[in-house]
C-alpha positions as CSV (number, residue, x, y, z in Angstrom):
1,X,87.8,123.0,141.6
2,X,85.3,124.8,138.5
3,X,83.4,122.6,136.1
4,X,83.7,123.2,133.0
5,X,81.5,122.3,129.9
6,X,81.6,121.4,126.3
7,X,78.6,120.5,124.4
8,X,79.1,121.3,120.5
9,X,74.9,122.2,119.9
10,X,76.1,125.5,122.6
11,X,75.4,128.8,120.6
12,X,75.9,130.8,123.5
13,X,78.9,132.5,125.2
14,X,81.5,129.6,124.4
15,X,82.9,130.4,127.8
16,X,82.8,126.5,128.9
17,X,79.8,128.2,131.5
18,X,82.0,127.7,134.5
19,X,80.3,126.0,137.2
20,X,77.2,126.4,135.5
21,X,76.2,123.7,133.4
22,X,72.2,123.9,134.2
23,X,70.7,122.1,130.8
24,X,67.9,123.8,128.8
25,X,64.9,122.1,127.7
26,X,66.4,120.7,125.0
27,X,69.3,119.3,127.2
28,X,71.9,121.6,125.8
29,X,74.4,123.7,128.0
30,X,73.6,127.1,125.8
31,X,77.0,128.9,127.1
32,X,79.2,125.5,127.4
33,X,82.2,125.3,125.1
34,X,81.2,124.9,121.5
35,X,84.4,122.6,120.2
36,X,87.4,121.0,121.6
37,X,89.5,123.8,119.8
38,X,87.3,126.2,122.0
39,X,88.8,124.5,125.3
40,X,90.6,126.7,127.6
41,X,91.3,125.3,131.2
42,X,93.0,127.3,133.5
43,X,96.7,126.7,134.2
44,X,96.8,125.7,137.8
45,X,94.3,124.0,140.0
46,X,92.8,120.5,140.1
47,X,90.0,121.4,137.4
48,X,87.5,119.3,135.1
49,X,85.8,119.4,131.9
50,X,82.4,117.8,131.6
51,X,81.0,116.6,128.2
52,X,77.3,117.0,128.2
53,X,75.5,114.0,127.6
54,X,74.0,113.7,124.1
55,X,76.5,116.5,122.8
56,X,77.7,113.7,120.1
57,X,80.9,113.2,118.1
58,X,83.7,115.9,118.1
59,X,85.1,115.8,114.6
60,X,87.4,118.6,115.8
61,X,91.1,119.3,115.9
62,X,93.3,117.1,117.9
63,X,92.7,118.4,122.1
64,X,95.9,119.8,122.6
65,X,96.1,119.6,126.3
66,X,100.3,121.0,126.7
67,X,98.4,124.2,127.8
68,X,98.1,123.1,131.0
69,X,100.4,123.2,133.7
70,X,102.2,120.3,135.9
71,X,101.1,121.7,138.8
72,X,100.4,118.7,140.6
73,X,96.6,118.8,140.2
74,X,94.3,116.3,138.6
75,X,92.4,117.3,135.6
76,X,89.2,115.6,134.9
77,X,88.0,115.1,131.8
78,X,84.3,113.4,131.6
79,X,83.3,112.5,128.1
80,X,80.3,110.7,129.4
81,X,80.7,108.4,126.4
82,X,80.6,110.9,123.9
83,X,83.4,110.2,121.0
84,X,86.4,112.1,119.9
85,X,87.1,111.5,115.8
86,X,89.8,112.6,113.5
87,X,87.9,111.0,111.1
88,X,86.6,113.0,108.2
89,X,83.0,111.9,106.1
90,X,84.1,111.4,102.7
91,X,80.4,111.3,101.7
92,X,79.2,114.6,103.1
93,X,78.3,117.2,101.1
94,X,81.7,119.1,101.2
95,X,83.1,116.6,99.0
96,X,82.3,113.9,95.4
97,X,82.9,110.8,94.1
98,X,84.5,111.3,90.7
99,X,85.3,108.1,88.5
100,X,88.7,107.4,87.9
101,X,90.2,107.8,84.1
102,X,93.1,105.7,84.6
103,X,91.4,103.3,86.8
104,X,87.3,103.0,85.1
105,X,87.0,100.9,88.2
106,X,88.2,103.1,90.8
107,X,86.7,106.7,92.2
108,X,88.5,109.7,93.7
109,X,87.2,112.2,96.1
110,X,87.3,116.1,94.9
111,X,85.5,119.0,96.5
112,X,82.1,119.1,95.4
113,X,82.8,122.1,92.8
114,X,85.7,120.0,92.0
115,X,89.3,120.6,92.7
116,X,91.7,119.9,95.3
117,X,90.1,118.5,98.8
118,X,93.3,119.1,100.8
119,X,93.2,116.1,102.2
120,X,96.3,114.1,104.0
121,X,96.9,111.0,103.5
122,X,95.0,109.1,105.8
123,X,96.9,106.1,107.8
124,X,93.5,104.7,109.1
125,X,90.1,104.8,107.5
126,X,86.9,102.4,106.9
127,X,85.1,101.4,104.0
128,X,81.6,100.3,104.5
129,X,83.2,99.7,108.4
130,X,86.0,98.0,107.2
131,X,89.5,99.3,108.8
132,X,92.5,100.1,106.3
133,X,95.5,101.1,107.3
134,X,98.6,102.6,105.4
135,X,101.5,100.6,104.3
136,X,104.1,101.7,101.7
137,X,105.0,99.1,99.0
138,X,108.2,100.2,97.2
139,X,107.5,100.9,93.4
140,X,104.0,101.5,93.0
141,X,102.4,104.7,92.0
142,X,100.4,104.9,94.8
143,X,100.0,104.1,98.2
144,X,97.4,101.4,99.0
145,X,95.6,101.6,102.8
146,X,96.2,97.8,103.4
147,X,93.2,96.3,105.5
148,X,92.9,93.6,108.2
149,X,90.6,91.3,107.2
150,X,88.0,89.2,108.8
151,X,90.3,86.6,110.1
152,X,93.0,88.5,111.2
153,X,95.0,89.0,108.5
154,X,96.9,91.6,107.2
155,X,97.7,91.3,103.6
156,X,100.5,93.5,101.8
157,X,99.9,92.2,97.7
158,X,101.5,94.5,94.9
159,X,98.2,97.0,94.3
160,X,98.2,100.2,93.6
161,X,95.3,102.5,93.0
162,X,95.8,101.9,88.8
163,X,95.0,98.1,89.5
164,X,92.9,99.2,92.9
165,X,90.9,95.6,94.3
166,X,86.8,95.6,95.8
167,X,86.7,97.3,98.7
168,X,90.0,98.7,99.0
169,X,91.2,102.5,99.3
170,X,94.3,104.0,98.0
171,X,96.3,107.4,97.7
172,X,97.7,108.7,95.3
173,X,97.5,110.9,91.7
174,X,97.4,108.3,88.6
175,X,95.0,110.9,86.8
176,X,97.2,113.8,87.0
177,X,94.9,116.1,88.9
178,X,98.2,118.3,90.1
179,X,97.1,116.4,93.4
180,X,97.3,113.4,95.6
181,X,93.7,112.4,96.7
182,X,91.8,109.0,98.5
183,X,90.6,106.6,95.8
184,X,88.4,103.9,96.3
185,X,87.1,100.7,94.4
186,X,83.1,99.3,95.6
187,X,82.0,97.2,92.9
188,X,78.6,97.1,94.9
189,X,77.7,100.5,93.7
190,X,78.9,103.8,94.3
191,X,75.8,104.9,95.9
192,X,76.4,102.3,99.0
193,X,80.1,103.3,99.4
194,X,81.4,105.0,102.9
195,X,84.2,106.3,103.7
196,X,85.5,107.6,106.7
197,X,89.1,108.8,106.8
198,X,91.5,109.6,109.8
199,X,92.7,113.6,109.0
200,X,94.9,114.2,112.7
201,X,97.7,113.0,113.9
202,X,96.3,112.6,117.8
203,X,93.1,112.7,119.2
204,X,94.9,113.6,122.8
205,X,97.8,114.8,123.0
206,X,99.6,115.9,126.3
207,X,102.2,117.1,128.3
208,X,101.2,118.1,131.5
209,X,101.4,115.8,134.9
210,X,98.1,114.8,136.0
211,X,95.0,114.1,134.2
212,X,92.0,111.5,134.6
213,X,90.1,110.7,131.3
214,X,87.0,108.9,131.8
215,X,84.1,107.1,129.5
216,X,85.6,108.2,125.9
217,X,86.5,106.8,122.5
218,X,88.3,107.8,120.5
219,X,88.5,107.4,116.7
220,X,90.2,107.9,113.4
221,X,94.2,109.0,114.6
222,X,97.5,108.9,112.0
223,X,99.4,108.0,114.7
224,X,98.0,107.4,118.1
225,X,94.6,107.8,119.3
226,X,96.2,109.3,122.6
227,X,99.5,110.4,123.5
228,X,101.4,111.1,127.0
229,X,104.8,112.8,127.4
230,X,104.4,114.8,130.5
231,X,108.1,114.5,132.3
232,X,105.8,113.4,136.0
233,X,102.8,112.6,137.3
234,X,100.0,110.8,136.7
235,X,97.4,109.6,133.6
236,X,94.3,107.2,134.5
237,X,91.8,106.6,131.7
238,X,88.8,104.6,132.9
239,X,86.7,102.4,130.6
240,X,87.5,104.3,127.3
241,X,88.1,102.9,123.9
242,X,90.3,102.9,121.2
243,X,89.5,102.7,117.5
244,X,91.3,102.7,114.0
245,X,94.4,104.0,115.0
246,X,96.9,103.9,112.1
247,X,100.9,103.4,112.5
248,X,101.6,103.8,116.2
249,X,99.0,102.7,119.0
250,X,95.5,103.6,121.0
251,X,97.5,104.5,123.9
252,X,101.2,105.3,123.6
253,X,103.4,106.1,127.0
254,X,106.6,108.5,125.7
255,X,107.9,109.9,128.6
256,X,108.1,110.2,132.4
257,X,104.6,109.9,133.7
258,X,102.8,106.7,135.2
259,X,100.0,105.7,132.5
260,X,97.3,103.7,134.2
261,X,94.0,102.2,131.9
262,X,91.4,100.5,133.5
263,X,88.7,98.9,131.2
264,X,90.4,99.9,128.3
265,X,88.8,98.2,124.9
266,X,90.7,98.8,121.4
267,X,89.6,97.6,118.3
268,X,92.5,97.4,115.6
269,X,94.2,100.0,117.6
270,X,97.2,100.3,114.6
271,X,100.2,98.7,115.1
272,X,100.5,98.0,118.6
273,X,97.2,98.8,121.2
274,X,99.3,99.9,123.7
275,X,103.2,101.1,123.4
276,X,105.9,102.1,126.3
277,X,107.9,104.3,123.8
278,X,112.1,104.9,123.5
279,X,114.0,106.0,126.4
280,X,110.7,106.4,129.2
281,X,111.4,106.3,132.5
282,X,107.7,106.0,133.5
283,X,105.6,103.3,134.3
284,X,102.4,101.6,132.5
285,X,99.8,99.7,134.0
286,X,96.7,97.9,131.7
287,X,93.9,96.4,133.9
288,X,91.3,94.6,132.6
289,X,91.9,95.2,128.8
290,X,90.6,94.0,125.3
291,X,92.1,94.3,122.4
292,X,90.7,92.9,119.3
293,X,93.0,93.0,116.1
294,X,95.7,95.1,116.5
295,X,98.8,93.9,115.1
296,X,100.2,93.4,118.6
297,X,98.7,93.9,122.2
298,X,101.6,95.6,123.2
299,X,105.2,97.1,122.3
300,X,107.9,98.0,125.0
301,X,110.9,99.9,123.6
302,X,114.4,98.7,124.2
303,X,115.3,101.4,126.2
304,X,112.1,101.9,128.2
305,X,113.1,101.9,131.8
306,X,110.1,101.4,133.9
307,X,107.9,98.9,134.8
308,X,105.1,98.0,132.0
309,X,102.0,95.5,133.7
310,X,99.4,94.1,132.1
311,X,97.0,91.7,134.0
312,X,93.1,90.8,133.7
313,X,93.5,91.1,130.0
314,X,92.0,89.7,127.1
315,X,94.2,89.6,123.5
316,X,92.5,88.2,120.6
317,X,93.0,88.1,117.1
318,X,96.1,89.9,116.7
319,X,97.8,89.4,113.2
320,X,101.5,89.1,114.6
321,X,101.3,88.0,118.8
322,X,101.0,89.8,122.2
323,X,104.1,92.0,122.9
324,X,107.4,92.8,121.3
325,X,109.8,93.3,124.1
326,X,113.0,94.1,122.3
327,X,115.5,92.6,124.5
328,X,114.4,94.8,127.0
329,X,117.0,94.8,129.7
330,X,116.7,97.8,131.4
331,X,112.9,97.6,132.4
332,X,110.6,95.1,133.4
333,X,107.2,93.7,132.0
334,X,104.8,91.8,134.2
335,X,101.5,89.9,133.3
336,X,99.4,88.3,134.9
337,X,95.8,86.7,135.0
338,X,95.4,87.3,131.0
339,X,94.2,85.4,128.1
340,X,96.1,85.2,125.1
341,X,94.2,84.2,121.4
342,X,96.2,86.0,118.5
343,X,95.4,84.7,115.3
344,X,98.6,84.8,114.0
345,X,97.8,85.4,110.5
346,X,101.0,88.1,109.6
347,X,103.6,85.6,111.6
348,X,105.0,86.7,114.7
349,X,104.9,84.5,118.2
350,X,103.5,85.3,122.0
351,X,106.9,87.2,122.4
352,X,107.1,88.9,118.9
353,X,108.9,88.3,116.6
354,X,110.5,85.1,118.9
355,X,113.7,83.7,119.7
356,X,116.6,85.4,120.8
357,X,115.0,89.1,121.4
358,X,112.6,87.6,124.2
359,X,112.8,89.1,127.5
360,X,109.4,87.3,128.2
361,X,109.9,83.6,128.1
362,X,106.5,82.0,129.2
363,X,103.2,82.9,130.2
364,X,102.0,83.1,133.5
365,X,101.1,80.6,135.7
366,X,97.9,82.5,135.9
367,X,97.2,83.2,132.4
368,X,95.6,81.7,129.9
369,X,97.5,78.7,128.8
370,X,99.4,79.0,131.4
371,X,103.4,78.4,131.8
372,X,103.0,77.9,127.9
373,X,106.8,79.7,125.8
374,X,106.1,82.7,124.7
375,X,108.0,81.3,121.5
376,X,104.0,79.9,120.4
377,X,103.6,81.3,116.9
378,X,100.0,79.0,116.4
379,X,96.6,79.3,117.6
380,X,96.5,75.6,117.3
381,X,99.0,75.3,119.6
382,X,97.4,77.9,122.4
383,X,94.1,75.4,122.0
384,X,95.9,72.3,122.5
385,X,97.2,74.0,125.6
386,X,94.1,75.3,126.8
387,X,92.7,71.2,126.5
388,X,95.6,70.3,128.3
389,X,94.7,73.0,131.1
390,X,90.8,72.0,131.2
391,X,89.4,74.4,128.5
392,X,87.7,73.7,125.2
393,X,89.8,75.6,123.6
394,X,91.7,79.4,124.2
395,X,88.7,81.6,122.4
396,X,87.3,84.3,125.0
397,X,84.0,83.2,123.9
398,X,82.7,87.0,123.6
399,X,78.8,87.4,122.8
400,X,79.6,89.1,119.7
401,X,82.0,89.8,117.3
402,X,81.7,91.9,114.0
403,X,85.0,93.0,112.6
404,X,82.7,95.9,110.5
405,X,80.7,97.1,112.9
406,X,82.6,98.2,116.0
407,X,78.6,99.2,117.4
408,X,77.6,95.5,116.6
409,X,80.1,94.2,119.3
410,X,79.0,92.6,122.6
411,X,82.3,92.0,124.2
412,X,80.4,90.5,127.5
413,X,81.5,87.1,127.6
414,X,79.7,84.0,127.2
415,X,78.6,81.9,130.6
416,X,81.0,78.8,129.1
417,X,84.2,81.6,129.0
418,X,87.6,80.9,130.2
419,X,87.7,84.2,130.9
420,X,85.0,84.5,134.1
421,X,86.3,84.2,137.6
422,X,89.9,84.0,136.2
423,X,91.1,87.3,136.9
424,X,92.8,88.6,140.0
425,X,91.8,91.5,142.6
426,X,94.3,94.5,141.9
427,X,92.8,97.1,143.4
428,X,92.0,98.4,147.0
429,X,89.1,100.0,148.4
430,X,85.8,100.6,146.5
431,X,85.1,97.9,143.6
432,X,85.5,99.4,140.3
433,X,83.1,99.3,137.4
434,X,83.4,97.7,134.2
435,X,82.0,99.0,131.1
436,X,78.9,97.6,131.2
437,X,78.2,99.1,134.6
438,X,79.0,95.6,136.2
439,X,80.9,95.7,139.8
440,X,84.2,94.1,139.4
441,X,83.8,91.0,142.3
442,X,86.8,90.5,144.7
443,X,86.5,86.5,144.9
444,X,86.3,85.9,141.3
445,X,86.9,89.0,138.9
446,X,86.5,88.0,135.3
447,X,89.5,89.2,132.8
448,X,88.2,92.0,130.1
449,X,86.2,95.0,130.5
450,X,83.0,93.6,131.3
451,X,82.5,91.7,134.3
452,X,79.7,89.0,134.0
453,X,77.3,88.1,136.4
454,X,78.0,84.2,135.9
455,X,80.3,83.7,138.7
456,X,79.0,82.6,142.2
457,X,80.6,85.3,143.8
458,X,79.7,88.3,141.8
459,X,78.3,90.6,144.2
460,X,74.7,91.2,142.7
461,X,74.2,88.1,143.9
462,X,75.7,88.3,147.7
């Protein structure tokens, strides 16, 4: 197997320094791979890619992995929690502010010598943090990115950019500039605004039969943060995360291939956090999950024809439920050991939309509530549940939650959680690790990507 590097402060050979690797003072890999469009990996062979420590962001194009062969061997691809963005910096130097004619109240970005930006429309972006995300609304002259707000929300009003609200975005060309362009309204000052908008379609996309992706997030995708279509083999990902996706998914399963995340956290991952797409045939297995605000957990096609399991998981705050199963008769979804807390805000139900499409009719005897119909379109009704079941109420009880600041989050749960020691053991031989570095414990795992020390059993204290 060679190592290979990639460490974007390199100005030396850009050769990815095959089995080399040996840091400077400075802790840079001088002849390492300078970008992810730099990346070649050899076409055969079990081979991995090793992002240096402290090499930062990748603002780069998508890593376009269908290069690489199905031959069977695992690719390894160590981001060593450096981040993968398709975001672009609306405030950097390449680009200005300029106020709005048609809208006084309203600004549009145009190269900073003026003039086109070639910019494309963005399905995800932030103001000052906050996540918007596209959504067309018939008749209007432009398209407003419609945001999730604090409580879980996700509000579709008749704006366009002419009559643009505070803190909102939009897209569009009411000034006539022979372009379409990002607009945005901050009545706190133009000087505070930031914008950061999502410019790819993918931050992974690939084809190929076997990879392992481990310690990543990813950022800022049109579509979906990663993407899978290889015809066999398989995918692990191991305590990455997901962010600001915009009209598909963090994670999104499209073909034949087993897709297995471990420790996976998304944070409004688009429309669904984790989707087994039309007519697949391979399997998808979430362990130990949480997703915060998405508008569903989870989405498994009508004609998916594999098994889709999610157990150990944690769902809170989506705007329309858990899952959307379509009627799914020709594969099967298991759960088990998860906590469910939508919010609820856009409608929906456990079982999305509910009624007659369910192919999942109640929870879990080992969830949280459990046995409870998937048909519950109320928090209030998950808490009365969770009373009835011994619990204050159905919220996770994370340490921290800031819904603008994804680096604000503490998503290690509280010593009064449901969620500690109410997981299940999936796995078998060596314990893994959550994202806080905790060991997972065998007697009384905790659901979510963190694993608390709390319980009795966990095994810093055996």
């Amino acid at each position: 197997m060679t190592v290979y590097y990639l460490d974007k402060r390199a100005t030396g050979a850009n050769n990815g320094d095959p089995d080399g690797g040996t840091p400077d003072a400075n802790g840079i890999v001088q002849d390492a791979y300078q970008s992810i469009a730099d990346v070649v990996m050899p076409t055969s062979g079990a081979h991995s890619l090793e992002v240096v420590v402290g090499s930062s962001s990748f603002h780069d194009p998508y890593l376009n992995l269908s290069a690489w062969s199905g031959d069977g061997n695992t690719k390894t691809l160590n981001f060593n929690n450096n981040f993968i963005s398709g975001g672009v910096d609306l405030n950097s130097s390449t680009y200005k502010w300029t106020q709005s004619t048609a809208n006084p109240n309203a600004y549009y970005i145009e190269l900073a010598g003026g003039g086109n930006p070639s910019l494309t429309k963005p399905n995800a972006a932030t103001i000052n943090g906050q996540f918007q995300e596209s959504s067309t609304i018939a008749g209007q002259g432009a398209e407003e990115l419609q945001y999730q707000i604090a409580d879980g929300s996700n509000p579709h009003g008749n704006i366009d950019a002419t009559t643009l609200e505070n803190e909102r975005l939009g897209w569009g060309d009411i000034d006539t500039l022979g372009y379409s362009t990002v607009y945005a309204r901050y009545d706190a000052g133009l000087e505070t605004i930031k914008v950061i908008a999502a410019q790819i379609t993918y931050n992974i996309d690939s084809n190929f039969t076997d990879m392992t992706v481990n310690d990543c997030t990813f950022m800022y995708a049109n579509s979906s943060n990663v993407r899978h279509r290889a015809a066999s083999g398989t995918h692990t990902h191991n305590n990455c995360k997901y962010l600001f996706c915009g009209v598909a998914s963090g994670v999104e399963n499209q073909a034949a291939n087993h897709v297995v995340l471990n420790n996976p956290i998304s944070f409004f991952a688009g429309h669904r956090a984790y989707t087994a797409t039309v007519a697949t045939s391979g399997n998808l297995t979430i362990n130990n999950a949480i997703d915060v605000n998405s508008h569903l957990f989870a989405w498994m096609h009508a004609t998916y024809a594999a098994t889709f399991t999610i157990r150990n998981s944690i769902a809170y705050n989506q705007s329309a439920g858990f899952i959307d199963t379509n009627a799914n008769t020709l594969g099967t979804f298991t759960e088990n050991n998860n906590l469910f807390y939508p919010s609820f805000n856009g409608g929906g139900a456990l079982e999305y939309p509910d009624g007659a499409d369910n192919t999942w009719t109640t929870t879990d005897s080992t969830s949280l509530p459990p046995s409870l119909t998937t048909d519950t379109t109320t928090r209030a009704a998950i808490d009365a549940a969770m009373v009835t079941a011994g619990y204050a109420s159905g919220d996770p009880q994370f340490t921290n939650i800031n819904l603008k600041d994804f680096t604000a989050c503490d998503f290690s749960l509280k010593s009064t959680s449901p969620c500690i020691g109410n997981g299940a053991k999936y796995w078998t031989g060596v314990n893994p690790i959550g994202v806080d570095g905790e060991p997972f414990s065998d007697i009384d795992t905790d659901m979510g990507a963190n694993q608390s020390k709390h319980g009795p059993f966990h095994p810093t204290k055996l």
